[in-house]
KEFIDREN-843602 format. One record per residue (C-alpha): residue in one letter; residue number from 1; x, y, z. Coordinates in nm, 2 decimals, padded with zeros to 4 digits. Layout:
<atom A,NUM,<X,Y,Z>>;
...
//
This chain:
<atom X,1,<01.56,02.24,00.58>>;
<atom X,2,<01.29,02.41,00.33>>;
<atom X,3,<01.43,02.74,00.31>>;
<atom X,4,<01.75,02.91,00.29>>;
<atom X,5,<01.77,03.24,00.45>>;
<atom X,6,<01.44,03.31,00.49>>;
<atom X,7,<01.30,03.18,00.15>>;
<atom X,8,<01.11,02.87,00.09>>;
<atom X,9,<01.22,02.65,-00.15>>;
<atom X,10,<01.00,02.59,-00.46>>;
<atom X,11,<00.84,02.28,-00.46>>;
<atom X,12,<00.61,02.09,-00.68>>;
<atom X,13,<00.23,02.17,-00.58>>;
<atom X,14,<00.03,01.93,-00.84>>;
<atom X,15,<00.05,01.77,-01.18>>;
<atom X,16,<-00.05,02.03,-01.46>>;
<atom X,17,<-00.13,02.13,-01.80>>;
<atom X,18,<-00.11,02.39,-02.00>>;
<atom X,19,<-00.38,02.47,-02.29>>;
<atom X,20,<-00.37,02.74,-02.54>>;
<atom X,21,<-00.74,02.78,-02.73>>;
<atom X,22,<-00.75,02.99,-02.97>>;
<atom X,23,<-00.81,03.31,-02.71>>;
<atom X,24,<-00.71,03.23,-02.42>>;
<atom X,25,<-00.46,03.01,-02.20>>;
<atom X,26,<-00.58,02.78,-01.94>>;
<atom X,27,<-00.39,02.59,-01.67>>;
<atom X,28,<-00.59,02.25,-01.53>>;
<atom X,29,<-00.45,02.08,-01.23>>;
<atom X,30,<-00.54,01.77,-01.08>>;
<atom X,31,<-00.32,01.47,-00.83>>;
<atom X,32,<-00.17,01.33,-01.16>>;
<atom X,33,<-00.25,01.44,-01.53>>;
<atom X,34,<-00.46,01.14,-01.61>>;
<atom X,35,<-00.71,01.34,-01.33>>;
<atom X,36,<-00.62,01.68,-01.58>>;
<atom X,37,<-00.73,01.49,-01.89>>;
<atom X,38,<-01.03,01.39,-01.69>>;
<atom X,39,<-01.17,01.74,-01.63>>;
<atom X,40,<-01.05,01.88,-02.02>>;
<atom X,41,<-01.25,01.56,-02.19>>;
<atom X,42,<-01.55,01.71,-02.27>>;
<atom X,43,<-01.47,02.08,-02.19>>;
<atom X,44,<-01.22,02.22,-02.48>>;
<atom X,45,<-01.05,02.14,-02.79>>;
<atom X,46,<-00.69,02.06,-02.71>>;
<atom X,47,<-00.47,02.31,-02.93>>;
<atom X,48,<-00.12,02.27,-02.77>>;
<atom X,49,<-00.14,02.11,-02.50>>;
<atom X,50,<00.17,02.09,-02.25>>;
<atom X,51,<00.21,01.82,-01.95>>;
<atom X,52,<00.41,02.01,-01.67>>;
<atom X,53,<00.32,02.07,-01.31>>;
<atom X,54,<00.26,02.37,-01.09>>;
<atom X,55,<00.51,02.50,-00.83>>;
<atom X,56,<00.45,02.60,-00.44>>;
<atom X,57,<00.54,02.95,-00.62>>;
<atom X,58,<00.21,02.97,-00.86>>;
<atom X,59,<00.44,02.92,-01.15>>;
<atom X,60,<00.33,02.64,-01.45>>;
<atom X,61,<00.65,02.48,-01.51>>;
<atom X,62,<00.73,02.22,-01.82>>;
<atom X,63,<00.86,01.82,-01.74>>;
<atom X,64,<01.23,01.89,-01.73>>;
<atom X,65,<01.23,02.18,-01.51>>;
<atom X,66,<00.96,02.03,-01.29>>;
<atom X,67,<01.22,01.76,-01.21>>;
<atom X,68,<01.50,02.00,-01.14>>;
<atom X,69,<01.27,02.15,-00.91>>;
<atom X,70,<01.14,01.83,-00.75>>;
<atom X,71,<01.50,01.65,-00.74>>;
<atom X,72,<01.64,02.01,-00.52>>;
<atom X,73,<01.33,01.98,-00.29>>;
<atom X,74,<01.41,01.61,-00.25>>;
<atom X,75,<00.98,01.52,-00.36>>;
<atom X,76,<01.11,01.21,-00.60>>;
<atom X,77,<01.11,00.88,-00.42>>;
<atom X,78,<01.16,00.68,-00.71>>;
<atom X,79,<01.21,00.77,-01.10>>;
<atom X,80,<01.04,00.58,-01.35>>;
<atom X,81,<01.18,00.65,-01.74>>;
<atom X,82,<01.23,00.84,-01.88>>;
<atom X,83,<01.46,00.97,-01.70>>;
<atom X,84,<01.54,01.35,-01.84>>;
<atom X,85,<01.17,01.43,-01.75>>;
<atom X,86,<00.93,01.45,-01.43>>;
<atom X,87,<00.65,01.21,-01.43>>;
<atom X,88,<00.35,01.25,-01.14>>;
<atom X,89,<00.43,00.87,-01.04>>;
<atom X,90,<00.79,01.00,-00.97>>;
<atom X,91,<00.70,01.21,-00.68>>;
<atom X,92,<00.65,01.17,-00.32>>;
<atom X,93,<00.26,01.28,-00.23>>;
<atom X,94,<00.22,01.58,-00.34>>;
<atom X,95,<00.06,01.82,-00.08>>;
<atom X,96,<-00.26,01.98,-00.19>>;
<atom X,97,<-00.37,02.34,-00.13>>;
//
């Protein structure tokens, strides 16, 4: 069931990741973050960059809660290491929107 009393249960939307240039903070999303990587190459300097994934909620959320998350919603069909963190390749195909 994908809600519980009314509510939808967050799920994992797409891989992410965060960027913080000097001014501003930018989130890229793409099928897996190799795709991210893709479309920052050529476009910014990378000044903390974070790996995370972005929620059926609009939220950015970091590795380890993205696979609390993904594990509730039942979106892993198999885990690759390591293990205490979600990985793209970890999850069932991810629905676009």
């Amino acid at each position: 069931m994908d809600n519980y009393k009314g509510v939808e249960i967050e799920k994992i939307v797409k891989a992410a990741i965060r960027v913080k240039p000097p001014t501003d903070e930018w989130i890229i999303t793409g099928s897996y973050h190799g795709e991210c990587l893709a479309k920052l190459r050529d476009e910014i300097r990378l000044i903390g960059r974070e790996d995370g994934f972005v929620t059926t909620y609009g939220r950015f959320v970091g590795r380890k809660e993205g696979l609390e998350i993904a594990k509730a919603a039942g979106q892993i069909v198999k885990k690759h290491n390591p293990k205490n963190v979600l990985l793209s390749e970890d999850l069932k195909e991810v629905p676009q929107k």
